[in-house]
TINU-394630 format. One record per atom (N, C-alpha, C): x negated, y, z negated; residue number from 0; atom name. Coordinates in Angstrom, 2 decimals, padded with zeros to 5 digits. Layout:
<pts>
+---------+---------+---------+------+------+
|       x |       y |       z | rovo | milo |
+---------+---------+---------+------+------+
|       X |       Y |       Z |  NUM |   CA |
...
+---------+---------+---------+------+------+
</pts>
This chain:
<pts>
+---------+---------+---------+------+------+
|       x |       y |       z | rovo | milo |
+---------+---------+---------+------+------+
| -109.83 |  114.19 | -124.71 |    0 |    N |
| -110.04 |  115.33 | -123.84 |    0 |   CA |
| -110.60 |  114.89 | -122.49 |    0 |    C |
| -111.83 |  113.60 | -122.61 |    1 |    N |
| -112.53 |  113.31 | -121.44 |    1 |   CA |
| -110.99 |  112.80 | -120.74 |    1 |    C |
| -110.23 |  112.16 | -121.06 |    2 |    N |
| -109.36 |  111.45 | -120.22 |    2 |   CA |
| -108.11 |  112.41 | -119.99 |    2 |    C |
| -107.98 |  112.80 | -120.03 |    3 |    N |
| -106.60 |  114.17 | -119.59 |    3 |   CA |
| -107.93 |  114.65 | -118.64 |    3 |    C |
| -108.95 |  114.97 | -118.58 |    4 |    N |
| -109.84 |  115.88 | -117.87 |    4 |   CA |
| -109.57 |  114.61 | -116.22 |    4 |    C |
| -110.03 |  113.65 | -116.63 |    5 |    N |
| -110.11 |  112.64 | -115.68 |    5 |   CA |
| -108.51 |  112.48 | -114.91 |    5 |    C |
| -107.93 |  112.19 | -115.49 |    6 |    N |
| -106.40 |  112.05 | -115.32 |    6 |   CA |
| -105.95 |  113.14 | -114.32 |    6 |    C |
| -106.58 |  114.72 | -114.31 |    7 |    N |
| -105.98 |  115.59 | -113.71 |    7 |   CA |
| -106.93 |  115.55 | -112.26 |    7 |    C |
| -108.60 |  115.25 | -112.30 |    8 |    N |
| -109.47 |  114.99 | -111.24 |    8 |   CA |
| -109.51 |  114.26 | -110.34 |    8 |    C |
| -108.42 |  112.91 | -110.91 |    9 |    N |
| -107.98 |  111.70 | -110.21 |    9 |   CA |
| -107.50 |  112.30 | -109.17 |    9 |    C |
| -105.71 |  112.66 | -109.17 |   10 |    N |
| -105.02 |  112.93 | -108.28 |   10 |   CA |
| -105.88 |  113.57 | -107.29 |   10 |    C |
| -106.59 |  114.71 | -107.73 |   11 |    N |
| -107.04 |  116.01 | -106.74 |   11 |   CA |
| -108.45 |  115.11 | -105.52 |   11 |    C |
| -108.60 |  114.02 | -106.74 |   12 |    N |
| -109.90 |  113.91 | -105.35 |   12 |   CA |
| -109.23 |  112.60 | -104.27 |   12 |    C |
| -108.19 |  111.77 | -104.46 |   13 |    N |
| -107.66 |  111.12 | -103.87 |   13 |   CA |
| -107.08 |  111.98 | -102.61 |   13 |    C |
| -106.54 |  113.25 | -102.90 |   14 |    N |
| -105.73 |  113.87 | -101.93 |   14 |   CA |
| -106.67 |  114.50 | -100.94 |   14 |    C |
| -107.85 |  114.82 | -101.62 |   15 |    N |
| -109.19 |  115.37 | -101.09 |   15 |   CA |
| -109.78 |  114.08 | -100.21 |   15 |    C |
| -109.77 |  113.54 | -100.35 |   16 |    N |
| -110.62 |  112.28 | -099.88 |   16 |   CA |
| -109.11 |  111.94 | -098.42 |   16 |    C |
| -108.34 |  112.41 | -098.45 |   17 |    N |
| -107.17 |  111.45 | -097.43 |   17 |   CA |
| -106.80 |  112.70 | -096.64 |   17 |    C |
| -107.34 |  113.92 | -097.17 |   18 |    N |
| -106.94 |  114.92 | -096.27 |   18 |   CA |
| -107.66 |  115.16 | -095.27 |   18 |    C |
| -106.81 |  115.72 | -094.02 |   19 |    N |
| -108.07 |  115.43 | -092.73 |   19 |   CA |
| -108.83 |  117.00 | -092.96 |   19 |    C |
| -107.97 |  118.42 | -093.06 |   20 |    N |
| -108.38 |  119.37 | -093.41 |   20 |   CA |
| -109.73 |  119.79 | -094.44 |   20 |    C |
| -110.23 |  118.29 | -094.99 |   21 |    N |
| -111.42 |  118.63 | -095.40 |   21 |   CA |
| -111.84 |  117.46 | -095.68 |   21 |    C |
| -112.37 |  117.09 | -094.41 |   22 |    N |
| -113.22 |  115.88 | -093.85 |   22 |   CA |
| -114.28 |  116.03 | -093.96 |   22 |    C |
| -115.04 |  116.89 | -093.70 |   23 |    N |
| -116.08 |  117.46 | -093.91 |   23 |   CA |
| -116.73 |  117.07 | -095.08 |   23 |    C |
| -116.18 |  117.44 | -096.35 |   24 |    N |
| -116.04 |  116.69 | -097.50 |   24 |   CA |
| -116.18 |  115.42 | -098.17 |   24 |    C |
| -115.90 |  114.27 | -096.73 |   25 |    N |
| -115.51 |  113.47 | -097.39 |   25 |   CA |
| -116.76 |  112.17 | -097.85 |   25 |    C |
| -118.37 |  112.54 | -097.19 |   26 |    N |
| -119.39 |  111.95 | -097.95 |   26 |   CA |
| -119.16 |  112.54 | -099.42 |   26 |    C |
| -119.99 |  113.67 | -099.51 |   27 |    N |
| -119.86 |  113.91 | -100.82 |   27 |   CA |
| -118.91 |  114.17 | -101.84 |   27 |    C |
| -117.56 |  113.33 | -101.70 |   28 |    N |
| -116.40 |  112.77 | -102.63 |   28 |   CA |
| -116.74 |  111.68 | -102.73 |   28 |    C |
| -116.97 |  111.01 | -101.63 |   29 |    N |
| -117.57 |  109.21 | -101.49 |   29 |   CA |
| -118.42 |  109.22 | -102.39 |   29 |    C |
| -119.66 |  110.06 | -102.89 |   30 |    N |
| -121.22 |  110.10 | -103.30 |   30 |   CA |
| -120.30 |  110.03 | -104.61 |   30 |    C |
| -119.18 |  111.04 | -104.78 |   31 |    N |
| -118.94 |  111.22 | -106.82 |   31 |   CA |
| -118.11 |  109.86 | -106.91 |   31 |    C |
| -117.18 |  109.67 | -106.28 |   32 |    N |
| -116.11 |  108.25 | -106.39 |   32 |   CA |
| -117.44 |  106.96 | -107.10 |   32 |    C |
| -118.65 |  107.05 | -106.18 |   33 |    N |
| -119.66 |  105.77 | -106.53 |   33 |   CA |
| -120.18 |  106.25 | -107.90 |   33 |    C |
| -120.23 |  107.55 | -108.07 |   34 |    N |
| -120.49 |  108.05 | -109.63 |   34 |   CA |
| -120.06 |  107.86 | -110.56 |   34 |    C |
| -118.70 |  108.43 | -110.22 |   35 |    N |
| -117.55 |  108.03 | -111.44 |   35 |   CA |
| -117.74 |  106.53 | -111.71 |   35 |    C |
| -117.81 |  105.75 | -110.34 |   36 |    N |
| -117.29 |  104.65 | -110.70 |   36 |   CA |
| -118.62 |  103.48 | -111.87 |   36 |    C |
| -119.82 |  104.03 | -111.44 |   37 |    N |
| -121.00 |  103.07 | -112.07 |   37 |   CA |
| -121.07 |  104.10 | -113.51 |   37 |    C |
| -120.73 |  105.33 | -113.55 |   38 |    N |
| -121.31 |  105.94 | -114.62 |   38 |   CA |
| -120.16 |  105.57 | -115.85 |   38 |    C |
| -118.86 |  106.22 | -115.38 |   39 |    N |
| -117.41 |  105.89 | -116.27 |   39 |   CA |
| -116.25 |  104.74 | -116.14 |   39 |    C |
| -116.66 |  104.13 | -114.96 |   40 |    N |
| -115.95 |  102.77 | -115.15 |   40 |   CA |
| -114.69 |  103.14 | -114.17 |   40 |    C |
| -114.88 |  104.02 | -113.65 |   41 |    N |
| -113.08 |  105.03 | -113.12 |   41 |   CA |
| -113.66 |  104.61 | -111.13 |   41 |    C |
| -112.78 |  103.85 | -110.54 |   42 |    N |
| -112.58 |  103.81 | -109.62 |   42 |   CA |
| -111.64 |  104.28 | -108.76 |   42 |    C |
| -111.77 |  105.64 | -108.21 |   43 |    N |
| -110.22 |  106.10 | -107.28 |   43 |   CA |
| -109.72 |  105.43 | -106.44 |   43 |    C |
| -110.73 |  105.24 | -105.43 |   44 |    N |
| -110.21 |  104.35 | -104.18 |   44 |   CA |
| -109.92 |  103.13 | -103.99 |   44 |    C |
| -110.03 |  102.45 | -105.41 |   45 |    N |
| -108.96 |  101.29 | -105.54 |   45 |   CA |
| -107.87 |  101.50 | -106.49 |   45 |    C |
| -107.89 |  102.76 | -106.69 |   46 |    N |
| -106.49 |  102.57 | -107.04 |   46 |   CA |
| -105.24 |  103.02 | -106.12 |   46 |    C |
| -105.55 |  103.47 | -104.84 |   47 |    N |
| -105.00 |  103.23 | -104.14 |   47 |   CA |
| -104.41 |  102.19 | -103.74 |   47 |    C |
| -105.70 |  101.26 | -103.23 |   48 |    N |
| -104.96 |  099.88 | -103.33 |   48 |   CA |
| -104.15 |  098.98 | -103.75 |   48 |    C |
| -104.28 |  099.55 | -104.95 |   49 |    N |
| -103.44 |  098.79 | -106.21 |   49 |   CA |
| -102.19 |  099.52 | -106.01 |   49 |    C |
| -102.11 |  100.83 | -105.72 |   50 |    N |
| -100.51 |  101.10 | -105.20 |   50 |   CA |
| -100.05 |  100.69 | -104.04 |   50 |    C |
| -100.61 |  100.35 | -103.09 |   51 |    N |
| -099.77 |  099.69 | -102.12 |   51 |   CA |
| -099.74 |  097.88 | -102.34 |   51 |    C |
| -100.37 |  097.51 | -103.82 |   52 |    N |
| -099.93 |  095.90 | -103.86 |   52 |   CA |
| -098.94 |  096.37 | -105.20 |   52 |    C |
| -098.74 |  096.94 | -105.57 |   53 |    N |
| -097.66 |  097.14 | -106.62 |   53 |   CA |
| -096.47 |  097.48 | -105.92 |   53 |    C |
| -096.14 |  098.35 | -104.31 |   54 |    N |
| -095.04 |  098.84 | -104.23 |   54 |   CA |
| -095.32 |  098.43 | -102.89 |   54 |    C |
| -094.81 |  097.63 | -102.55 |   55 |    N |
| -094.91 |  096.99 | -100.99 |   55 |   CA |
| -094.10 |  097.34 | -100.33 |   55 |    C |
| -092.87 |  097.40 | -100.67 |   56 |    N |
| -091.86 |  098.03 | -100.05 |   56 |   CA |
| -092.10 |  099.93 | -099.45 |   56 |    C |
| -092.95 |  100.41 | -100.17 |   57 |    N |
| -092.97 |  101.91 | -099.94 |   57 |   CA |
| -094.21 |  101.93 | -098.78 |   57 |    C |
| -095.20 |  100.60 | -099.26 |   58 |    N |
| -095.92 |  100.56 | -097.94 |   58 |   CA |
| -095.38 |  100.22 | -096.60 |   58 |    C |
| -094.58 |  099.33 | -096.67 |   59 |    N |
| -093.59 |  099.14 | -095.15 |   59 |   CA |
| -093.49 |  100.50 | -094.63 |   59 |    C |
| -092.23 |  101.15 | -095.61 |   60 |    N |
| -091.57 |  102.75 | -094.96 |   60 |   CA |
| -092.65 |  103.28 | -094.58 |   60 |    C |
| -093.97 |  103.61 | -095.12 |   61 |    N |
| -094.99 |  104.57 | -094.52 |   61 |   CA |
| -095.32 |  104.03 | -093.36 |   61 |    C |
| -095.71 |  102.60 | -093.03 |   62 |    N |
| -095.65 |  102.29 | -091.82 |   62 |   CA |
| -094.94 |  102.35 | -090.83 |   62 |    C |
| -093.49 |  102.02 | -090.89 |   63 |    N |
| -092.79 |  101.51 | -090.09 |   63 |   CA |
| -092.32 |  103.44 | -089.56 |   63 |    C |
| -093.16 |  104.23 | -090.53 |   64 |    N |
| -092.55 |  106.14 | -089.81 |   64 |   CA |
| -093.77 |  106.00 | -089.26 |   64 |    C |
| -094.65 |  105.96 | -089.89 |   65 |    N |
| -096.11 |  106.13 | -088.92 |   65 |   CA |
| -096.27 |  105.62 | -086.97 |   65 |    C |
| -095.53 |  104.41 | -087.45 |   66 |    N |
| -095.38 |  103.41 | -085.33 |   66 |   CA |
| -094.17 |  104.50 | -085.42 |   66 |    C |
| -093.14 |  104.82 | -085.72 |   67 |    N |
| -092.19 |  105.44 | -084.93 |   67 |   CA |
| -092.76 |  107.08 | -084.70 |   67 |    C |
| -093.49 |  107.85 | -085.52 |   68 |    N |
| -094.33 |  108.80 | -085.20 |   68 |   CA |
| -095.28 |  109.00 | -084.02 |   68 |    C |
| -095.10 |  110.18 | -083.25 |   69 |    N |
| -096.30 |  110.13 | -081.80 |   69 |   CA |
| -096.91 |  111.03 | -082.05 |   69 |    C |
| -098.65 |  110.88 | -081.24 |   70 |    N |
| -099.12 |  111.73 | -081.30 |   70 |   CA |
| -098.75 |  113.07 | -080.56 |   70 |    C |
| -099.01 |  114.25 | -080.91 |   71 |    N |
| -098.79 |  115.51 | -080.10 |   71 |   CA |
| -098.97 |  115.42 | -078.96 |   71 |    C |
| -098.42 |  115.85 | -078.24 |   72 |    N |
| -098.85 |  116.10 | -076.29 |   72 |   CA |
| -098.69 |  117.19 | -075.64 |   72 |    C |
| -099.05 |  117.18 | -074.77 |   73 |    N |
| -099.53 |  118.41 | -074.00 |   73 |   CA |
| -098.03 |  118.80 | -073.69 |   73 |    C |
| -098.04 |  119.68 | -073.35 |   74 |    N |
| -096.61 |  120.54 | -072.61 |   74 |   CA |
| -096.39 |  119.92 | -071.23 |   74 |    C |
| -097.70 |  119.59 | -070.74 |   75 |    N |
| -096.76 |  119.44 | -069.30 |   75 |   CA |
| -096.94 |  118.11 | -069.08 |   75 |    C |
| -097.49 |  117.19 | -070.00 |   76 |    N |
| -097.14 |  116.07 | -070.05 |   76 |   CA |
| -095.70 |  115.69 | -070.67 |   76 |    C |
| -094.97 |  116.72 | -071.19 |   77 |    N |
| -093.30 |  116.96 | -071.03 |   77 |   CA |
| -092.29 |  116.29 | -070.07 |   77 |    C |
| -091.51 |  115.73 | -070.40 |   78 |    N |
| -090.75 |  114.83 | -069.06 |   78 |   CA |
| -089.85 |  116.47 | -068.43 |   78 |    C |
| -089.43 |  117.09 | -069.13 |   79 |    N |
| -088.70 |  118.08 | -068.62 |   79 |   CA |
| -089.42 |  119.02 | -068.22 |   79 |    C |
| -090.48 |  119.39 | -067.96 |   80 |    N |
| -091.59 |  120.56 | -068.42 |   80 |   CA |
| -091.30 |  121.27 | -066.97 |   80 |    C |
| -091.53 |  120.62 | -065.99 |   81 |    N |
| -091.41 |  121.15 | -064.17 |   81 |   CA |
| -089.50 |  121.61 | -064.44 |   81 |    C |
| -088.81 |  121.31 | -064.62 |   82 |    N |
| -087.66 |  122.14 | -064.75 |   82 |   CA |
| -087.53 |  123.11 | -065.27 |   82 |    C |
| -087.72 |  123.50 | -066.80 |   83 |    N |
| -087.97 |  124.39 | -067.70 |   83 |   CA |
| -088.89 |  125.27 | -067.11 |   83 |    C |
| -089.83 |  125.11 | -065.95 |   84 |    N |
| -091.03 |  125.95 | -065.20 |   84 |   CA |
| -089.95 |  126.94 | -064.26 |   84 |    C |
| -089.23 |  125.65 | -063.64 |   85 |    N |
| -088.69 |  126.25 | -062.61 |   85 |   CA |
| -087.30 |  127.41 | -062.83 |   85 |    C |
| -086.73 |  126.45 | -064.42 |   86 |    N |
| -085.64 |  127.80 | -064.83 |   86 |   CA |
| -085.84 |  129.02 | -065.15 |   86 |    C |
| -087.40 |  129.40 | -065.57 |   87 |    N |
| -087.84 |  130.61 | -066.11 |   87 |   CA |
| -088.23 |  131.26 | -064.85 |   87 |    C |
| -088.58 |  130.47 | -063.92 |   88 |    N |
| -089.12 |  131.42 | -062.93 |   88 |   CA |
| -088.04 |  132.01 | -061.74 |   88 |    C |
| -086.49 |  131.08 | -062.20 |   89 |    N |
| -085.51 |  131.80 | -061.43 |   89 |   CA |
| -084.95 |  132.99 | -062.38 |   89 |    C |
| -085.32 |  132.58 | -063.44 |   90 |    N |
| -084.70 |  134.00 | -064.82 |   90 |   CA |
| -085.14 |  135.27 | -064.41 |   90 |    C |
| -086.51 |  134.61 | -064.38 |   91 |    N |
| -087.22 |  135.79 | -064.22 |   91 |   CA |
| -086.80 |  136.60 | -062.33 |   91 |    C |
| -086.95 |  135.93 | -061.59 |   92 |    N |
| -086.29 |  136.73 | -060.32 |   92 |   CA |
| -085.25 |  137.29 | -060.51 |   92 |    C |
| -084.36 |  136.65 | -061.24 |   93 |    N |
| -082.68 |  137.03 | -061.67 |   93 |   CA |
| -082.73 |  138.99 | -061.89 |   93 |    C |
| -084.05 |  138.48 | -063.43 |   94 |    N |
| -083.68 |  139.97 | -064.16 |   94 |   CA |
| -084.58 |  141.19 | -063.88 |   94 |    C |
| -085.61 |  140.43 | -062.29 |   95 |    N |
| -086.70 |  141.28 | -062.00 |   95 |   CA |
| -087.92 |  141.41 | -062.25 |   95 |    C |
| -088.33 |  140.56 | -063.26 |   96 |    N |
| -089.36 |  140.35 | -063.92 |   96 |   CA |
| -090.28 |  140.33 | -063.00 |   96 |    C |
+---------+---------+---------+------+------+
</pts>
């Protein structure tokens, strides 16, 4: 029972611990991870590790989208953005606006 209990807590605090949406969070997941780990022997955050030395190949792909991934930017740091300004604002004379 303890280990189906553990088994299902695993996943949830790994995803908890990597999500930025609850960062806030993420000492006191750190505080139980050092719990689990001296009290029951159960280490999460290396078993992460251990999945990216078991599947190396899936670690590449996450990388190699991550460098081709950009961060968000502003609108008018837009290469087109001063055109798209200027087409709305002839639309708008067009239809009276």
């Amino acid at each position: 029972m303890l280990t189906l209990l553990i088994k299902i807590i695993k996943p949830l605090l790994m995803k908890l611990l990597t999500s930025r949406l609850l960062s806030f969070m993420q000492p006191s997941l750190l505080r139980m991870d050092k719990w689990l780990e001296t009290k029951l022997g159960i280490d999460i955050i290396k078993q992460e590790k251990k999945f990216y030395q078991k599947y190396p190949k899936i670690m590449e792909r996450i990388f190699k989208l991550e460098s081709e991934s950009h961060p968000p930017i502003c609108l008018k740091e837009f290469d087109g953005y001063k055109d798209l300004i200027k087409r709305i604002e002839e639309l708008e004379k067009k239809n009276g606006v």
